[in-house]
Every structure is written in C-alpha cells, then in structure tokens.
C-alpha positions as CSV (number, residue, x, y, z in Angstrom):
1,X,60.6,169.3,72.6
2,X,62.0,167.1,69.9
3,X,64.7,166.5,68.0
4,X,64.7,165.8,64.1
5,X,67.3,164.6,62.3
6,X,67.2,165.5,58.3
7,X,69.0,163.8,55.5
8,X,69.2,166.2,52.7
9,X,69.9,165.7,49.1
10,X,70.9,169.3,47.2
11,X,72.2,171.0,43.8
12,X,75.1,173.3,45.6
13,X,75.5,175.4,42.0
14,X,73.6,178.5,43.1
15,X,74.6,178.2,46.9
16,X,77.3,179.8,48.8
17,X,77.9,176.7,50.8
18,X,76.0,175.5,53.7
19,X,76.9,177.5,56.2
20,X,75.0,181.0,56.8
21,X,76.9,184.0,55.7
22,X,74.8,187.5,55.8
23,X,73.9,188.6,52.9
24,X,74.3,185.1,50.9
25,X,72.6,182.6,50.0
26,X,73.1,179.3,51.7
27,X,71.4,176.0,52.3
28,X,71.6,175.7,56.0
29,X,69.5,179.5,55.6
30,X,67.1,178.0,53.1
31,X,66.6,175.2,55.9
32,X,66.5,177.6,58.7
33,X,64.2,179.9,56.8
34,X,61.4,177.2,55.8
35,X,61.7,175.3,58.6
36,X,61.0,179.0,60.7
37,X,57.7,179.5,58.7
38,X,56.7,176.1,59.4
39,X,56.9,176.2,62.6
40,X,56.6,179.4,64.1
41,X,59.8,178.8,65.8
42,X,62.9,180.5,65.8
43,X,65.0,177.3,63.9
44,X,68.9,176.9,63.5
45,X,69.7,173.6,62.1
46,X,72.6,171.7,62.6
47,X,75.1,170.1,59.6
48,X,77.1,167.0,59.9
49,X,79.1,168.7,57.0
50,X,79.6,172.1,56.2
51,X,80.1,171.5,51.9
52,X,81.6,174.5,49.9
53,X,80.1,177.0,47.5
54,X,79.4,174.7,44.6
55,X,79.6,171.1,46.0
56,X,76.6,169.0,46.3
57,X,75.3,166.3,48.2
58,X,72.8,163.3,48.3
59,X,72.7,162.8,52.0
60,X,74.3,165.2,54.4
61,X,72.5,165.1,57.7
62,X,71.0,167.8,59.5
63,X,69.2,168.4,63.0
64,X,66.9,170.7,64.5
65,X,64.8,170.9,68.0
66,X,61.1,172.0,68.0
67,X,57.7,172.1,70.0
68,X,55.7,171.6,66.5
69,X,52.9,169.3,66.4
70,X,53.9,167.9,63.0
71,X,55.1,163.8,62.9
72,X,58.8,163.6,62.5
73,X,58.1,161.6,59.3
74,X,56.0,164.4,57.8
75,X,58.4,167.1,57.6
76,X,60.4,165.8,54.6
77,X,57.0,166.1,53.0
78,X,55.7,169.7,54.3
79,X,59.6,171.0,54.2
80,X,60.0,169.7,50.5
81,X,56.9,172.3,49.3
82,X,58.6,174.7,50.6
83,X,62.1,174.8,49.8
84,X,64.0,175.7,46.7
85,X,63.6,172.4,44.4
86,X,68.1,172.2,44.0
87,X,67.4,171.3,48.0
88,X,65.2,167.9,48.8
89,X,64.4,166.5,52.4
90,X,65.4,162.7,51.8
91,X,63.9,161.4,54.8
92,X,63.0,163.1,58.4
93,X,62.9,161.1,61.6
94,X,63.0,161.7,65.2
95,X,66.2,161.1,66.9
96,X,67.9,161.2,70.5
97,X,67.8,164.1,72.0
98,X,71.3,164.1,72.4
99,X,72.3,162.7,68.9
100,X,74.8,165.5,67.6
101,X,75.8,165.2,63.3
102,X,79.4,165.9,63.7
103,X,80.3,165.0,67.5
104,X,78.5,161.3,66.9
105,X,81.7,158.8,65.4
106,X,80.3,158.4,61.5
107,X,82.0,157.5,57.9
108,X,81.6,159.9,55.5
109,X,81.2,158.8,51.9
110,X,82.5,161.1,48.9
111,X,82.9,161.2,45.5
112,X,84.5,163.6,42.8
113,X,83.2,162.9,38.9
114,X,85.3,164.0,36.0
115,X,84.3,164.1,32.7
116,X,87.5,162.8,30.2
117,X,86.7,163.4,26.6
118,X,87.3,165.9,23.7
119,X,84.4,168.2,24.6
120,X,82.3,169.1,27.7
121,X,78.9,167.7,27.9
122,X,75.8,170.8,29.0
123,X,74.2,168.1,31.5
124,X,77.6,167.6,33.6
125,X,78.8,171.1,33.3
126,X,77.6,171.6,37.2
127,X,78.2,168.4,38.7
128,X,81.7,167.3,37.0
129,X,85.3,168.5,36.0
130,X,85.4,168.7,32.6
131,X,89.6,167.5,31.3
132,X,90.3,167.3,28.0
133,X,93.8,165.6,28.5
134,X,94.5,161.8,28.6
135,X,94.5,160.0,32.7
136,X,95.9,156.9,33.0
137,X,93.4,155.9,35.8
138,X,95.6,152.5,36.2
139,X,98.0,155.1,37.7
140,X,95.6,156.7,39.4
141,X,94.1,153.6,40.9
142,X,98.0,152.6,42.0
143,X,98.2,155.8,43.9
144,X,95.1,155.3,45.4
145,X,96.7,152.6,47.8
146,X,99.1,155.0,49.8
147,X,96.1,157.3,51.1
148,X,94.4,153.8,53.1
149,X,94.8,153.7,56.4
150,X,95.4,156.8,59.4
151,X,97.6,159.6,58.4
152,X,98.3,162.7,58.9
153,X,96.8,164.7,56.4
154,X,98.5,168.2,56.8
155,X,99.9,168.2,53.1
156,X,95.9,167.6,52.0
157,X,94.4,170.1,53.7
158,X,93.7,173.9,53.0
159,X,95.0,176.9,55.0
160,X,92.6,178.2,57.8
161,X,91.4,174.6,58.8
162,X,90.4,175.2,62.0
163,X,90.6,171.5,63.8
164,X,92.5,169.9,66.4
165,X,94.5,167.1,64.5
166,X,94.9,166.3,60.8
167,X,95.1,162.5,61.5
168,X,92.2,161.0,59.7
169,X,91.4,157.6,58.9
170,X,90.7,156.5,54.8
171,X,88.8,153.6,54.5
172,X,88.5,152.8,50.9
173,X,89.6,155.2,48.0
174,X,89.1,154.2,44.6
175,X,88.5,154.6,40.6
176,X,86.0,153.6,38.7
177,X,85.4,155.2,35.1
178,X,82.0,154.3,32.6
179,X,82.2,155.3,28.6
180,X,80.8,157.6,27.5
181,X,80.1,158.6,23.3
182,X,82.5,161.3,21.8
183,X,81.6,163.7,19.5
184,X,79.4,162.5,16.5
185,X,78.7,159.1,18.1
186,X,75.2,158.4,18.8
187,X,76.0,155.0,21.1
188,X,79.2,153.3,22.1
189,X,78.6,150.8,19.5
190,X,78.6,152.8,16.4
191,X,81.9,151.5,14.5
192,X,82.6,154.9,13.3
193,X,83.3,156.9,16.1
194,X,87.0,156.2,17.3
195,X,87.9,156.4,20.9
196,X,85.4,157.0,23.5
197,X,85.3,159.9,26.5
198,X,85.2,158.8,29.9
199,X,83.6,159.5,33.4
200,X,85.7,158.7,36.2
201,X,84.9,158.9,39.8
202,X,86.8,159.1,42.6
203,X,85.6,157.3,45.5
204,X,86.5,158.2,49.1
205,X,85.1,156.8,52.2
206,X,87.0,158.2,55.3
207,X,86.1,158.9,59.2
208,X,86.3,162.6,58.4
209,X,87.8,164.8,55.6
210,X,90.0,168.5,56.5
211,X,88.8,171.3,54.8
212,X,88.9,170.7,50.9
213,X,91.1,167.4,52.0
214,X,89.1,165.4,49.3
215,X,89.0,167.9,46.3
216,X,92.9,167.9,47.1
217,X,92.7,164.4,46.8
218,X,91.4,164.7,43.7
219,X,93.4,167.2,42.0
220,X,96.8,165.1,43.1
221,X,95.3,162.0,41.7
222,X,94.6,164.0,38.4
223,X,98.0,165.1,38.4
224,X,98.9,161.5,38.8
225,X,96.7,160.2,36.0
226,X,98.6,162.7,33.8
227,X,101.9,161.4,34.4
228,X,103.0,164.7,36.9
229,X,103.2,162.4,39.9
230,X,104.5,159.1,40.2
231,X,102.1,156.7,42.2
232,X,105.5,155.5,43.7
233,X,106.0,158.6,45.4
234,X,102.2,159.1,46.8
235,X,103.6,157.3,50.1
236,X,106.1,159.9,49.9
237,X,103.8,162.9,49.6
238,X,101.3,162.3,52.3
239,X,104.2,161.4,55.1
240,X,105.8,164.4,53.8
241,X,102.6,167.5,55.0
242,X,104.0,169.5,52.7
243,X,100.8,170.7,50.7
244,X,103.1,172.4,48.0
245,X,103.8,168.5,47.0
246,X,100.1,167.7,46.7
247,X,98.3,168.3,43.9
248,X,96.2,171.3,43.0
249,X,92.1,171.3,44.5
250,X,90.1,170.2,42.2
251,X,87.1,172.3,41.2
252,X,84.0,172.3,43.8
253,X,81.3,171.2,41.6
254,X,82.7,167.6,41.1
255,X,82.3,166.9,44.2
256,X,79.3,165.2,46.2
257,X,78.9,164.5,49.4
258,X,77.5,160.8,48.9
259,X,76.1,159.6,52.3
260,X,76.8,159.7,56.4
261,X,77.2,156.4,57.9
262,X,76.7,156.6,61.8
C-alpha cells in the first residue's frame, strides 16, 4: 500500500464544489470515480481544501492510498485521460504514509480577479467579478495592511463554519491591477480610446482561510475601493467580529485557489 499525493489544477464553473454531495457533481467524485476505474479499488481521496461551487484552483492537493502497480509519477498521466478536461492532475508523487493535506502545517496561497471596466469581457465571465463602478485600489491597498498578522477572524467568516478557532494567521495581502483595452480599443496604445478597464487581483497568502473568509475579504476590500469603508477603520472591523461590519462575499468564480505550500 501506498500513498499518493495529487496536485490538481481545475475549472470549478460546472462543479458543485469539491466535496461529494449525492446526486451532484463534484470534483473530489470525478477524482474518486476515475481513480476507482483505474484501479479496481474502492478510492476516496483526500482535499487539503474543500473550494465552493464555482471557485477554481491551480494547485489544491489531494491524497489517496492504493495497492495499484502503476508508478506514482504516472498517474497524473493515466488520471488526466480520463477525467473531465476543466480537472488536470498537475503532478503525482508518492508521499509518507502518514502525510495528511489539511492536518500537515501549510500556507495557502489565494487570489480573487476582478474585471473593472465599462463592459464584461466573454473570456473572464467564469473566472472574474465583473464591476462596472470606479475602485480606488490605492485605498484598497491601504486597507490591505490591517488584515497582516494573527487575528481573529470571526467578523470574516460565514455562518455554519464548523472549526475550532477563528484565529488565523495572514501573511501577505495585496493589490495588483494590469490594463486592460475598453470598448472600441484594439491595444492600450491606440490614442483614441480614453480611459482603460482594469484587472485587479487580490492576493492572499495565509496559514488557513474560514469558510468563505477570503471572498469576504474581497467583497470588504471592494466596498473599500468604492469609498463605503474607510481603510482607517479596517483595524476597526476585524477587532470588531462583527460580520455585519465586513463587507459582502464576493462572487465564487473570482476566486482561485493558487497553490499549497507545506
């Protein structure tokens, strides 16, 4: 018996999550159910991070025990013909036998993309929030500062959490934001087409995130950008727990799960 540890990249549009649910489709199923035909094993894997219906990822880590024959490197390449293609096998490898994804101490790396200008774009209407409004992402940047550091996250988190403490660590939270052409213009240097759209990302890297914690992140940070919030009072806020002071949670699909640091 060995155990293989997974990092999986995946398109969470058409998913209802990871986790199983009867009846629904899931990626930890689509893993469970490919990996079960491969093997001839009954297979459950195990997520370092159970994303919600919608949100995507580039490396969330998963881990499974089997008796197969196959090499622990080959399985990215026998598991990728047979998954959906919105779910790719980024690497397999063998791993301790005891290594578990979300007992093992890890940083977890997020980040939430908005798209800021007049009109959605069709290629980020899955993976972005599309805002119409101005954000002042100097503001947003300020506010950024009061989340670094352990708190308690209470005021950040959605009701039915189920954890033991909403202390988590933040280690870096930040904006960066990239032009993009408006309407009409064919290239950022056409001298004709007036004030450019935006995507801005939000940046989080924490020790672990309560349930929705970063998409509530997000949405108070948008608030912020839009003058709502006053980056003087995000101190305020997050010592307060009071979620009714945080901002609203941001859509699912800009958010993506960027990588897993053990």
């Amino acid at each position: 018996m060995k155990r293989i540890k997974l990092t999986v990249a995946y398109d969470g549009t058409n998913y209802h999550g990871w986790q199983v649910q009867p009846g629904k489709s899931t990626i930890e199923g689509e893993l469970n159910k490919a990996l079960s035909l491969l093997t001839g094993e009954v297979i459950a894997v195990t997520g370092a991070s159970r994303t919600d219906a919608g949100v995507h990822a580039l490396g969330n880590v998963a881990v499974f025990d089997t008796s197969s024959y196959i090499p622990a490197e080959k399985f990215s390449y026998v598991l990728n013909q047979r998954l959906p293609s919105d779910i790719v096998i980024q690497k397999s490898e063998e791993t301790l036998p005891d290594f578990h994804p979300r007992h093992c101490a890890c940083r977890k790396i997020y980040k939430y993309t908005i798209l800021n200008r007049k009109f959605p774009l069709p290629q980020y209407r899955n993976t972005a929030y599309f805002y119409y409004g101005n954000l002042d992402t100097d503001k947003m940047q300020m506010a950024c500062k009061a989340f670094i550091g352990e708190h308690d996250f209470a005021g950040f988190c959605s009701s039915g959490a189920q954890v033991q403490s909403t202390t988590r660590t933040i280690y870096s939270l930040g904006i960066q934001e990239e032009r993009v052409p408006e309407a009409g213009c064919t290239d950022n240097l056409n001298a004709g087409c007036g004030s450019m759209g935006r995507i801005i990302t939000i940046r989080a890297e924490g020790n672990g995130f309560l349930y929705n914690m970063v998409r509530i992140i997000a949405g108070t940070l948008i608030e912020t950008g839009r003058g709502r919030i006053n980056p003087c009072d995000m101190q305020e806020i997050i010592a307060s727990c009071d979620r009714s002071r945080a901002g609203a949670t941001a859509p699912a699909k800009g958010l993506e799960l960027v990588k897993i640091l053990y």
